[in-house]
Structure formats: structure tokens, C-alpha cells
MIRONU-5415 format. One record per atom (N, C-alpha, C): residue number from 1; chain; atom name; y, x, z. Coordinates in steps of 0.1 Angstrom, whole numbers. Layout:
<sites>
<site><num>NUM</num><cadena>A</cadena><atomo>CA</atomo><Y>Y</Y><X>X</X><Z>Z</Z></site>
...
</sites>
This chain:
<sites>
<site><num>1</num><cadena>A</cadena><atomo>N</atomo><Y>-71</Y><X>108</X><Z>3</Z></site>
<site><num>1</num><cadena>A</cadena><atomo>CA</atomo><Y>-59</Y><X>104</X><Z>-2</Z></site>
<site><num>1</num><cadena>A</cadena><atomo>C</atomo><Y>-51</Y><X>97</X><Z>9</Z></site>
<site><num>2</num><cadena>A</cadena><atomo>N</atomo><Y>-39</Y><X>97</X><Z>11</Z></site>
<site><num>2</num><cadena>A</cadena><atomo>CA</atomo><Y>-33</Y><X>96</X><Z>22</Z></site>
<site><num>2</num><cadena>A</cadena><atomo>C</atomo><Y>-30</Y><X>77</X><Z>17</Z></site>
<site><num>3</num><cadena>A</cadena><atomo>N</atomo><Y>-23</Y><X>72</X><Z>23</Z></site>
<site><num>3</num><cadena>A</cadena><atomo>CA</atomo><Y>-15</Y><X>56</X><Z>20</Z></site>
<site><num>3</num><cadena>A</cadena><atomo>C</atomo><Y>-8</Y><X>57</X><Z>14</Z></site>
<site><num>4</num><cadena>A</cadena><atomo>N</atomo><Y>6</Y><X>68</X><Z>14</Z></site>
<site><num>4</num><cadena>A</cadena><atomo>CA</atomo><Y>13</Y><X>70</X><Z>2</Z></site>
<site><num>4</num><cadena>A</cadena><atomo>C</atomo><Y>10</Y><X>70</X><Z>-7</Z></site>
<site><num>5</num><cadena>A</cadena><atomo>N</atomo><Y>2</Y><X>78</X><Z>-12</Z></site>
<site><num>5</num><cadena>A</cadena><atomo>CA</atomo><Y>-2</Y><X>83</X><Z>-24</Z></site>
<site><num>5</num><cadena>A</cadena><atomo>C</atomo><Y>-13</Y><X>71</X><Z>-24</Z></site>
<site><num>6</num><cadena>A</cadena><atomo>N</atomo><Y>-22</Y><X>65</X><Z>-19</Z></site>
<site><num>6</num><cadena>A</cadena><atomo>CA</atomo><Y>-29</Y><X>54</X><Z>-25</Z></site>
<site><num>6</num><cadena>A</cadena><atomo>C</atomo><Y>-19</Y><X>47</X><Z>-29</Z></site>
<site><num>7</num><cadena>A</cadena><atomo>N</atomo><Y>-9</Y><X>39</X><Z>-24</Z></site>
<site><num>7</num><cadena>A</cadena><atomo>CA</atomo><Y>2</Y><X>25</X><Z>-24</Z></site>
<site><num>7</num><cadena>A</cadena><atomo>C</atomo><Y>7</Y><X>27</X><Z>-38</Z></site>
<site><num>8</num><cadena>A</cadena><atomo>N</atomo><Y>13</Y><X>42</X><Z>-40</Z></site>
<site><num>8</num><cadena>A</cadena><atomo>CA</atomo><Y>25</Y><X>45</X><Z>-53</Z></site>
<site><num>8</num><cadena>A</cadena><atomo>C</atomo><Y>12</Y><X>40</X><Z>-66</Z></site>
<site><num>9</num><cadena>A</cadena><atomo>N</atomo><Y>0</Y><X>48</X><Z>-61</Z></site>
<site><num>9</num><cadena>A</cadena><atomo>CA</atomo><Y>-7</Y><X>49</X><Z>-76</Z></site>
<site><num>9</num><cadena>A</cadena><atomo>C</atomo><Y>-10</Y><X>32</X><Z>-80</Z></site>
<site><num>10</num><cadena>A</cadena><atomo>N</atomo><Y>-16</Y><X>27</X><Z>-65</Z></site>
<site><num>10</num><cadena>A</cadena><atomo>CA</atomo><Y>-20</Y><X>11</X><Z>-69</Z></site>
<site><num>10</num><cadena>A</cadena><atomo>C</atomo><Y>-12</Y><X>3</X><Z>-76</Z></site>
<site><num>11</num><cadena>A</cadena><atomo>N</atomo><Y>4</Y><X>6</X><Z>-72</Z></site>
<site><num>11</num><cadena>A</cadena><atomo>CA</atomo><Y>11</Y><X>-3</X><Z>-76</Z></site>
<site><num>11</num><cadena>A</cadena><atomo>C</atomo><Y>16</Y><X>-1</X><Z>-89</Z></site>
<site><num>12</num><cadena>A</cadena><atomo>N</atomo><Y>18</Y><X>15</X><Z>-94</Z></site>
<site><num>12</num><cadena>A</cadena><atomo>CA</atomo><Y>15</Y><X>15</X><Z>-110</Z></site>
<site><num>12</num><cadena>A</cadena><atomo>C</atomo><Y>9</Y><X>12</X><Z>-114</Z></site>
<site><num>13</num><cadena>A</cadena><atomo>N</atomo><Y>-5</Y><X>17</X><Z>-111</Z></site>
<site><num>13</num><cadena>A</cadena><atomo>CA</atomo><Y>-13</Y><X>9</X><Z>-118</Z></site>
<site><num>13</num><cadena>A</cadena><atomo>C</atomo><Y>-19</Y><X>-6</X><Z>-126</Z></site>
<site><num>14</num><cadena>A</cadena><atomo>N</atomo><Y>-10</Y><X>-12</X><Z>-115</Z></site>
<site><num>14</num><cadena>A</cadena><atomo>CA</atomo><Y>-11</Y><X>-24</X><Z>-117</Z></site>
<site><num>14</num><cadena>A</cadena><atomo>C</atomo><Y>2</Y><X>-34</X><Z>-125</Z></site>
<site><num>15</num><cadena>A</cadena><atomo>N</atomo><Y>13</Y><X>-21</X><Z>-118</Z></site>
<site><num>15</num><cadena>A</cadena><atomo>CA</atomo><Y>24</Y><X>-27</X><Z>-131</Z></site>
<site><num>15</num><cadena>A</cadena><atomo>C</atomo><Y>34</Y><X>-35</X><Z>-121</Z></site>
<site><num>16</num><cadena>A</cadena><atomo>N</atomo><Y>32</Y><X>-31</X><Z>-112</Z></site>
<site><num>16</num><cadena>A</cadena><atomo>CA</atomo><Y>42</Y><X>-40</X><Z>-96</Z></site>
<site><num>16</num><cadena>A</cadena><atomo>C</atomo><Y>56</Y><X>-29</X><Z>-95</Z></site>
<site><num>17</num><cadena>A</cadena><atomo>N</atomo><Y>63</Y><X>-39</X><Z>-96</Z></site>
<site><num>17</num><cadena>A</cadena><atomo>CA</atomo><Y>80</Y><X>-35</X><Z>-92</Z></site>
<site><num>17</num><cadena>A</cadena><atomo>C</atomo><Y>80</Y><X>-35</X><Z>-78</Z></site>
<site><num>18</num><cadena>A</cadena><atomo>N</atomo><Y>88</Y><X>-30</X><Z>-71</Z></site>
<site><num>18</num><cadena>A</cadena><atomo>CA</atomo><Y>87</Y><X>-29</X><Z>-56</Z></site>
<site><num>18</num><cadena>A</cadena><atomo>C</atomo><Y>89</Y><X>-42</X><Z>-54</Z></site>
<site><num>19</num><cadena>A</cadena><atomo>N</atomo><Y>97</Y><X>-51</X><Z>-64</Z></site>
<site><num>19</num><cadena>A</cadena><atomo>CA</atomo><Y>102</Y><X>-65</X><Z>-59</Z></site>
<site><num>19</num><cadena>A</cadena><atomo>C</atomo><Y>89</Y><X>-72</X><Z>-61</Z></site>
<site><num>20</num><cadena>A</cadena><atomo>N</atomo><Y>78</Y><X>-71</X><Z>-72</Z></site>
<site><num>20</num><cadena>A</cadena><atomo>CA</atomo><Y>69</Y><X>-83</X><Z>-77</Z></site>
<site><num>20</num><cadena>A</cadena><atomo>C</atomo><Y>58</Y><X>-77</X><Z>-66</Z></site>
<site><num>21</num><cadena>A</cadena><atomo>N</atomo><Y>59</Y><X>-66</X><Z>-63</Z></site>
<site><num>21</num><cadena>A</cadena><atomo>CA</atomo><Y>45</Y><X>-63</X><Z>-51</Z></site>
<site><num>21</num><cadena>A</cadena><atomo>C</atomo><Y>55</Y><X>-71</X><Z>-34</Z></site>
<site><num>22</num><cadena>A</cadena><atomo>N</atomo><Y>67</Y><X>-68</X><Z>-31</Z></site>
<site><num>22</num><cadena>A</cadena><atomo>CA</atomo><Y>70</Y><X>-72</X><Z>-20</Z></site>
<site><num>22</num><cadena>A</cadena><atomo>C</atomo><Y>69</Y><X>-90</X><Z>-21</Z></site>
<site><num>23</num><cadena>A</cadena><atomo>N</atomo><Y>74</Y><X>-97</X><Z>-31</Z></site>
<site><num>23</num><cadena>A</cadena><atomo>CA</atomo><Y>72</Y><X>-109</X><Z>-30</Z></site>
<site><num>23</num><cadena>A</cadena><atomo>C</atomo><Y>54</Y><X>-114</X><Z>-29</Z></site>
<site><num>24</num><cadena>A</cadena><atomo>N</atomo><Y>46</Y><X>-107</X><Z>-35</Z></site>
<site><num>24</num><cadena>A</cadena><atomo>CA</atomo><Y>31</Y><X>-107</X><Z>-36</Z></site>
<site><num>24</num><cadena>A</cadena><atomo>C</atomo><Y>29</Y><X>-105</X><Z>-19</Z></site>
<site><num>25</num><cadena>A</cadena><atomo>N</atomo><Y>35</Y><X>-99</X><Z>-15</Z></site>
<site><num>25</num><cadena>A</cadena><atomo>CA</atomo><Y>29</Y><X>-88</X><Z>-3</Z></site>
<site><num>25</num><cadena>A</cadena><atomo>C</atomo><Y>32</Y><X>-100</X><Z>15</Z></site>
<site><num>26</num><cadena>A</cadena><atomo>N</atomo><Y>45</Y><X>-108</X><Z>10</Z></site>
<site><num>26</num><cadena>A</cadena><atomo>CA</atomo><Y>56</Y><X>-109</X><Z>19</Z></site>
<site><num>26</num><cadena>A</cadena><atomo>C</atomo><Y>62</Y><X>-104</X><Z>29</Z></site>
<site><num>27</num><cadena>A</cadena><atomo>N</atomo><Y>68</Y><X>-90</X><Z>21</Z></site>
<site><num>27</num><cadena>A</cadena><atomo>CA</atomo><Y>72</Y><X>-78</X><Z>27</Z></site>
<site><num>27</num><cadena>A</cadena><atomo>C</atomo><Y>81</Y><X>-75</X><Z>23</Z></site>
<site><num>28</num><cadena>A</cadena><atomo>N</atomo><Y>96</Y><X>-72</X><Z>31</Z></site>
<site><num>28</num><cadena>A</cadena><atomo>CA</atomo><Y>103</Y><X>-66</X><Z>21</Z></site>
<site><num>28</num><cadena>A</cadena><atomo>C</atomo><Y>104</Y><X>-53</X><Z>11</Z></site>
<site><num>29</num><cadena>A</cadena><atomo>N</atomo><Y>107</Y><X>-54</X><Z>1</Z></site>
<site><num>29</num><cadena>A</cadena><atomo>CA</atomo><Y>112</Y><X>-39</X><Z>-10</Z></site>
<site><num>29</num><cadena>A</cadena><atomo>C</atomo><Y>113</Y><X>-32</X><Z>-2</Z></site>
<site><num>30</num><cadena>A</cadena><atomo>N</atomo><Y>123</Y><X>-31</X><Z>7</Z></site>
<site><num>30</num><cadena>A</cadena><atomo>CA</atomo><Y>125</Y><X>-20</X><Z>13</Z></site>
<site><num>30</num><cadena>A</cadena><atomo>C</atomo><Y>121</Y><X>-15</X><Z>24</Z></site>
<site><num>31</num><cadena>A</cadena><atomo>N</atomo><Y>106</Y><X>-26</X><Z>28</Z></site>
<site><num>31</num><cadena>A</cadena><atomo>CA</atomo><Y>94</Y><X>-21</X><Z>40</Z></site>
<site><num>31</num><cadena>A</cadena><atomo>C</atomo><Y>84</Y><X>-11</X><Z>25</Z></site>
<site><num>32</num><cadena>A</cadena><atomo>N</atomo><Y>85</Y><X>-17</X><Z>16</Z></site>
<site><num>32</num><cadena>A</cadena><atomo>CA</atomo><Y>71</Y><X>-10</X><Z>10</Z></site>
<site><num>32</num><cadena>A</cadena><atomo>C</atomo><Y>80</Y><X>4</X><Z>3</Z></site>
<site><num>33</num><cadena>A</cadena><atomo>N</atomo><Y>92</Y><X>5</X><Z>3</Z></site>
<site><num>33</num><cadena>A</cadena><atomo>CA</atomo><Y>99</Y><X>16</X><Z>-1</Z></site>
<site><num>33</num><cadena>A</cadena><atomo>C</atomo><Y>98</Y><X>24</X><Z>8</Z></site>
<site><num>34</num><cadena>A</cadena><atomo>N</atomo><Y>99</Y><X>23</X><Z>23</Z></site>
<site><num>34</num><cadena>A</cadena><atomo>CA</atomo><Y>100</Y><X>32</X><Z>30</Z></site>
<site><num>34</num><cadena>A</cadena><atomo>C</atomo><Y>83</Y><X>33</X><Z>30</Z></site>
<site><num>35</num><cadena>A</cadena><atomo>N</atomo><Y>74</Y><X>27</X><Z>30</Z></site>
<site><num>35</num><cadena>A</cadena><atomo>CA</atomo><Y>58</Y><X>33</X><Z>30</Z></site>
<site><num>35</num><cadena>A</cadena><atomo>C</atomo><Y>54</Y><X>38</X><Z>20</Z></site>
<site><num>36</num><cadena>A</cadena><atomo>N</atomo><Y>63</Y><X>41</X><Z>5</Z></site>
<site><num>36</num><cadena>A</cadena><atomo>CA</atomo><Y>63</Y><X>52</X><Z>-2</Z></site>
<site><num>36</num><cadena>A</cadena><atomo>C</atomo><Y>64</Y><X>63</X><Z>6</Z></site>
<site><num>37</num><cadena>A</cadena><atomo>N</atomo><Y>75</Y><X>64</X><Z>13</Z></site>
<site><num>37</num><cadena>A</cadena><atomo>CA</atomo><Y>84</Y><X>78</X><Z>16</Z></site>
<site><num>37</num><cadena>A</cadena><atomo>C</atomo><Y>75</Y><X>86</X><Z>24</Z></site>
<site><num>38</num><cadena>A</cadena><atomo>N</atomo><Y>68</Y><X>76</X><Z>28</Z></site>
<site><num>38</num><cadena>A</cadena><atomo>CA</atomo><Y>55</Y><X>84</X><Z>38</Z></site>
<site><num>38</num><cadena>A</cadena><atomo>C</atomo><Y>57</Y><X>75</X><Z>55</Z></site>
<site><num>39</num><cadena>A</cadena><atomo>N</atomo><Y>64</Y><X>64</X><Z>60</Z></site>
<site><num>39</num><cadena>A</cadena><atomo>CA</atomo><Y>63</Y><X>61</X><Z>69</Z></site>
<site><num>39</num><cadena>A</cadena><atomo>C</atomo><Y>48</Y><X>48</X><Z>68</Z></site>
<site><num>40</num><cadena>A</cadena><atomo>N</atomo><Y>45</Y><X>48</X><Z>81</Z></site>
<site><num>40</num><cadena>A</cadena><atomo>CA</atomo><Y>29</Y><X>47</X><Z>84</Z></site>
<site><num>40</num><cadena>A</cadena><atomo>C</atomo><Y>32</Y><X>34</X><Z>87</Z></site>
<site><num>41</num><cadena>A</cadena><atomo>N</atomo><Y>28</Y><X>20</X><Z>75</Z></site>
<site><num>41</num><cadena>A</cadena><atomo>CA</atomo><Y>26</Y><X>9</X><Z>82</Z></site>
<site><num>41</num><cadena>A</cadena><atomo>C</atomo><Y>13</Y><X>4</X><Z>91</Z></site>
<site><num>42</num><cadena>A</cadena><atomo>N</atomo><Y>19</Y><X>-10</X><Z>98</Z></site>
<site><num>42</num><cadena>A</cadena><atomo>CA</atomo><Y>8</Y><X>-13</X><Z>106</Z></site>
<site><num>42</num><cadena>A</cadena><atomo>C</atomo><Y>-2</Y><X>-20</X><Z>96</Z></site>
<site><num>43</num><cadena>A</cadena><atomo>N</atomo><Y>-12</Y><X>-18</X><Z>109</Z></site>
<site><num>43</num><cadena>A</cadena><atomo>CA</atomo><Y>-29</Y><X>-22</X><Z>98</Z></site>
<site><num>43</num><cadena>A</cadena><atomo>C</atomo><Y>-27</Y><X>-37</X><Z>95</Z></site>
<site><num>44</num><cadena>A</cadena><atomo>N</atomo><Y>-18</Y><X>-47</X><Z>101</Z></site>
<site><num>44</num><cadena>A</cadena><atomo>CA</atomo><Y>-19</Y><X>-61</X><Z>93</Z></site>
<site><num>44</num><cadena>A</cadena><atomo>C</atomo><Y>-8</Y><X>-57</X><Z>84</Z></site>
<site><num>45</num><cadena>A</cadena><atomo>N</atomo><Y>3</Y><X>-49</X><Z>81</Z></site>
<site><num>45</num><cadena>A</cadena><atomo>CA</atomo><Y>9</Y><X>-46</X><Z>71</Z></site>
<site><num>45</num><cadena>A</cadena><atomo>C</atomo><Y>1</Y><X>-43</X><Z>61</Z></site>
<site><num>46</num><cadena>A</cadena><atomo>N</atomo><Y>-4</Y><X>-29</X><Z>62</Z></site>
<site><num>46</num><cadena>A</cadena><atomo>CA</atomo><Y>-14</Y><X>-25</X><Z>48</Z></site>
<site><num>46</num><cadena>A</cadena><atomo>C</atomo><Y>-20</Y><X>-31</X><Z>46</Z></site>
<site><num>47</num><cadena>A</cadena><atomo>N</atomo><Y>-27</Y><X>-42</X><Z>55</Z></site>
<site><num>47</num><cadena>A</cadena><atomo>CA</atomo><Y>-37</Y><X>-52</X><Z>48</Z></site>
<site><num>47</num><cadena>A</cadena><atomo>C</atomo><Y>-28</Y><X>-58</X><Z>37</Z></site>
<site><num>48</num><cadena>A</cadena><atomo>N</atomo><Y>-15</Y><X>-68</X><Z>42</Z></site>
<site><num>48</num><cadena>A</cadena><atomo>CA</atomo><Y>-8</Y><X>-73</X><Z>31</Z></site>
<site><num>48</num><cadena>A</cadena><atomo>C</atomo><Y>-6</Y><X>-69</X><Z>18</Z></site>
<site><num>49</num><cadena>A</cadena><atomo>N</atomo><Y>-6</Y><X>-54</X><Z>20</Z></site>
<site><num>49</num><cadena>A</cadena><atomo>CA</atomo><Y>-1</Y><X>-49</X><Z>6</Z></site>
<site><num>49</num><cadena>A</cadena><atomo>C</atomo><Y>-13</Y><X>-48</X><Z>1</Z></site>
<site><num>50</num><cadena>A</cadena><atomo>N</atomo><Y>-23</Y><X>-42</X><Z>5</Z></site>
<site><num>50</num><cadena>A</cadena><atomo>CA</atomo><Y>-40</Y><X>-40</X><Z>-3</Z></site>
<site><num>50</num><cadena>A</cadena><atomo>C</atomo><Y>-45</Y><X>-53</X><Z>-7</Z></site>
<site><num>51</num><cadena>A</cadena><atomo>N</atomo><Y>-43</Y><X>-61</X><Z>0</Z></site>
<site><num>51</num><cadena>A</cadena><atomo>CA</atomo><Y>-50</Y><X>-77</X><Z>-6</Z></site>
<site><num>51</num><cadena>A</cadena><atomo>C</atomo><Y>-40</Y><X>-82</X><Z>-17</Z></site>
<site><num>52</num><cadena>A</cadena><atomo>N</atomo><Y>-23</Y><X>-81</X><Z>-14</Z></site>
<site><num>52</num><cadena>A</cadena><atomo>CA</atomo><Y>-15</Y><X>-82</X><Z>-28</Z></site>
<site><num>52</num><cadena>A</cadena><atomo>C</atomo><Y>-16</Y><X>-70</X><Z>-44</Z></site>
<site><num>53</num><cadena>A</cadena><atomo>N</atomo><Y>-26</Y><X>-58</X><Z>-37</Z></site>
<site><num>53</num><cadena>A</cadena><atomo>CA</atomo><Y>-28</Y><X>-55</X><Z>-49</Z></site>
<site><num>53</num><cadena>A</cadena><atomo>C</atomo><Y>-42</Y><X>-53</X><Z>-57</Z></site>
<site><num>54</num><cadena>A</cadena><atomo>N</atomo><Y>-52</Y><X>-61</X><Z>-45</Z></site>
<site><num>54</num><cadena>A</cadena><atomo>CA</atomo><Y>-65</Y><X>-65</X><Z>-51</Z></site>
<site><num>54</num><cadena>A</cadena><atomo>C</atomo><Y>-74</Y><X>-59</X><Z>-41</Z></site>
<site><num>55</num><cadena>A</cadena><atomo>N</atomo><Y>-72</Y><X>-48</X><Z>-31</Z></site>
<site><num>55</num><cadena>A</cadena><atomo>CA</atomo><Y>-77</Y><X>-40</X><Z>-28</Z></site>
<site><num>55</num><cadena>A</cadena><atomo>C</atomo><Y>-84</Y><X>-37</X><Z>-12</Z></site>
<site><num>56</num><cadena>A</cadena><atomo>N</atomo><Y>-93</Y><X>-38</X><Z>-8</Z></site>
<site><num>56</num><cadena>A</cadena><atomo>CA</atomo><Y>-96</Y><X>-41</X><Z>2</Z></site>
<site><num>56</num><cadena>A</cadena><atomo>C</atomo><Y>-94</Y><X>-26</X><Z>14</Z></site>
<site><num>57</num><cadena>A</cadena><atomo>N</atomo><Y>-96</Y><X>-26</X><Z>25</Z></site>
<site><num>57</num><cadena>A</cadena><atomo>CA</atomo><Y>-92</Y><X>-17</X><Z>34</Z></site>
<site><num>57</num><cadena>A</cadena><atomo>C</atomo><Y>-109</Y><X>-14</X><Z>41</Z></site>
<site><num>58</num><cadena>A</cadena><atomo>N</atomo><Y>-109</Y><X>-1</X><Z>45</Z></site>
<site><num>58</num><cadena>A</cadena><atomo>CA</atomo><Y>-119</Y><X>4</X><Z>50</Z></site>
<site><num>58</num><cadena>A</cadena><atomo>C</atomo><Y>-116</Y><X>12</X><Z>67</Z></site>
<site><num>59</num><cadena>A</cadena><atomo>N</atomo><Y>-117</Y><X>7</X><Z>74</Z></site>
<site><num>59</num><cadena>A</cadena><atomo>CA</atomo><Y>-115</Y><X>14</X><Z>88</Z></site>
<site><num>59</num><cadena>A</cadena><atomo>C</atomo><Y>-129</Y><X>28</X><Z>93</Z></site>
<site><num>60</num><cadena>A</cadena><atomo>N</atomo><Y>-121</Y><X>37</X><Z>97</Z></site>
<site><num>60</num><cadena>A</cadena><atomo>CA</atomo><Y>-129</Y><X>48</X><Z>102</Z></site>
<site><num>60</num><cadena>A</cadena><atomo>C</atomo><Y>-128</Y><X>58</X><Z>100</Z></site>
<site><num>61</num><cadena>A</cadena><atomo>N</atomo><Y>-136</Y><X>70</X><Z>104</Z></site>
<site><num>61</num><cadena>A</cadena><atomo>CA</atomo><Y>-136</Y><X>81</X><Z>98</Z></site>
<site><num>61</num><cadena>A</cadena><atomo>C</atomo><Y>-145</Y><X>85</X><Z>83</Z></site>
<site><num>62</num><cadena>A</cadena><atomo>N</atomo><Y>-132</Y><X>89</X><Z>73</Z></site>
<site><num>62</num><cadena>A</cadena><atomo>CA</atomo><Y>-140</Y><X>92</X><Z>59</Z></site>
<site><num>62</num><cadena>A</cadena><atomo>C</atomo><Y>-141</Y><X>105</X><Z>59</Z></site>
<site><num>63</num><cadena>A</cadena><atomo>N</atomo><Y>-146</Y><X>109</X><Z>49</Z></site>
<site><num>63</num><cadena>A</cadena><atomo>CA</atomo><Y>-152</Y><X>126</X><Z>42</Z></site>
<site><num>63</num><cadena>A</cadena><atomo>C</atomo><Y>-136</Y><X>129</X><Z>33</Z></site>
<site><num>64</num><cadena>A</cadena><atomo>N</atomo><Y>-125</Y><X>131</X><Z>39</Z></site>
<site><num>64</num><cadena>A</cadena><atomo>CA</atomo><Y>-117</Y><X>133</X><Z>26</Z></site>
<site><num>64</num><cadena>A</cadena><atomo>C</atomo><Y>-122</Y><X>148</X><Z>26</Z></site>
<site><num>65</num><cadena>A</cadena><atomo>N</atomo><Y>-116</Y><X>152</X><Z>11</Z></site>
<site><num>65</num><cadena>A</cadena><atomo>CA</atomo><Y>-125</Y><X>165</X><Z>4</Z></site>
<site><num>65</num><cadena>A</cadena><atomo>C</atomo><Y>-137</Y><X>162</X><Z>-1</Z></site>
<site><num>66</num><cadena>A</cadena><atomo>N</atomo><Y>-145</Y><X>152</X><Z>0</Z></site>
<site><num>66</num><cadena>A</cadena><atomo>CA</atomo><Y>-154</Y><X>155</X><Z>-9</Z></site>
<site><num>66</num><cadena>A</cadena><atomo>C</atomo><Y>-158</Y><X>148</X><Z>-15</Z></site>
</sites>
């Protein structure tokens, strides 16, 4: 699963407005809007957003596909 598609699902999931995840994150709405769209934040960015939405980060090569 790419970042995109992790970030959109976490943040439904959880019930985060772009505004109540950016204030959680301290990032703006419109940094985590554009890392919907598919632009690639930096790794202490994603960290921001993964720890504002509970979720820890894993560095390396994974098995996606299986």
C-alpha cells in the first residue's frame, strides 16, 4: 500500500478532518492535502502524521503483494 492510500484510509478511519489531523500533525491542511494527491512527504513529515494518527512507521524493504 503506497502513503496515499495508507494516510486517506488512517485518517477516516479515525474520523480526522484534514483540519483536526493537521492541527494534531502541526502541518498544514494543505501539506496533508497535497500528500493525499500523491506528493511524497519527508520521513520526519510522515513521521508527524503517523504518530498524530497513532501509527508507527517501518523503514526498508517490504514484501508488498503478499
Amino acid at each position: 500500500m503506497d502513503f496515499r492510500t495508507m494516510l486517506i484510509e488512517a485518517r477516516n478511519r479515525q474520523g480526522f478532518t484534514l483540519k483536526k489531523l493537521s492541527e494534531a500533525a502541526g502541518l498544514s491542511a494543505s501539506t496533508i492535502h497535497s500528500y493525499e494527491r500523491g506528493v511524497t512527504p519527508t520521513i520526519d513529515k510522515a513521521d508527524k502524521l503517523l504518530r498524530a494518527l497513532g501509527l508507527t512507521m517501518t523503514l526498508g524493504e517490504g514484501k508488498e503483494g503478499s
